[in-house]
Structures are given as structure tokens and as C-alpha cells.
C-alpha positions in Angstrom: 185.8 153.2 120.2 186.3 149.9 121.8 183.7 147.7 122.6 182.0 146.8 126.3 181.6 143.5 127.8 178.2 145.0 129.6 176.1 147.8 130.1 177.7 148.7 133.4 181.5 149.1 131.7 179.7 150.8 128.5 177.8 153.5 130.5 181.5 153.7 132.5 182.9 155.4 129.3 183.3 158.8 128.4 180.9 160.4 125.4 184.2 162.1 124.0 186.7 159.9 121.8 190.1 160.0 122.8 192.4 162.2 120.0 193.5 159.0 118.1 189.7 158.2 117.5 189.4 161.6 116.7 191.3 161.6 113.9 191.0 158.1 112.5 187.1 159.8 111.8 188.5 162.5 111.0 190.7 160.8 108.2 188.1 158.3 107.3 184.9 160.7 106.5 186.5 164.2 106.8 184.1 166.9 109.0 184.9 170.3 109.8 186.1 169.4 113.4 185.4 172.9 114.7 182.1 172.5 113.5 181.9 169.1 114.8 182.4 170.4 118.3 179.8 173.3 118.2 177.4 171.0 117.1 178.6 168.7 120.2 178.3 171.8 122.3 174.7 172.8 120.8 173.5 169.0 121.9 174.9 169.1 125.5 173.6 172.4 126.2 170.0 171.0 124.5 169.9 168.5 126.7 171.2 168.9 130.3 174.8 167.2 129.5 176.5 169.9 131.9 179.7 168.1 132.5 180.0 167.5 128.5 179.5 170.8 127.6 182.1 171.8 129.6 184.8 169.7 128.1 183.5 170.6 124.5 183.6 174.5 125.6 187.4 173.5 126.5 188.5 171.8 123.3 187.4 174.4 121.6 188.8 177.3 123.9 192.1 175.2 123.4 191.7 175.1 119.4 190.2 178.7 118.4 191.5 182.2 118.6 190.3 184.0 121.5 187.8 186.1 118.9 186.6 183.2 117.3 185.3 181.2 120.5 181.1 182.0 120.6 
């Protein structure tokens, strides 16, 4: 969540937060985070963010139960 100097640097960045991010929004406005990510997931897939979905599909692989993963 830190700032760019210009566009170039900000486009540069990933879409994910890094895990300290993560759970300082976590902490601050409290979410479902499993929820968060299939939401994420849903958005990706809507819109052609291949490479995304991929690395939501694997944080939630990593967090879930094999059964639970949709």
C-alpha cells in the first residue's frame, strides 16, 4: 500500500497486497478473508485478469481444505 512517484512505477505494482497489508485491513475493518478472495477470484475471472486469478486460485488452494476449494 505505498504510494507511486508516477504512473509508470504505480502500473509496475502487483494488484495483490503483500500479507502485512493483508492483515493490517484485515485488523482495521474485519472481512471474511476467504470470502474476500472468491470475490477477488469472481472479478479476475469477469474480466480477463488471467495471471490474477491464478494467484487468488493459489491463496486459496494454500488456505482451504481440499473439499472446500470451488
Amino acid at each position: 500500500m505505498n504510494g507511486s512517484n508516477h504512473l509508470q512505477e504505480s502500473d509496475t505494482r502487483p494488484l495483490n497486497l503483500c500479507p502485512v497489508c493483508l492483515r493490517k485491513l484485515h485488523f482495521s475493518i474485519g472481512y471474511d478473508v476467504v470470502e474476500r478472495y472468491r470475490s477477488l477470484l469472481q472479478f479476475h475471472n469477469d474480466f480477463g485478469f488471467g495471471q490474477e486469478a491464478r494467484w487468488v486460485s493459489d491463496r486459496l488452494k494454500s488456505i482451504l481444505r481440499p473439499e472446500e476449494v470451488v
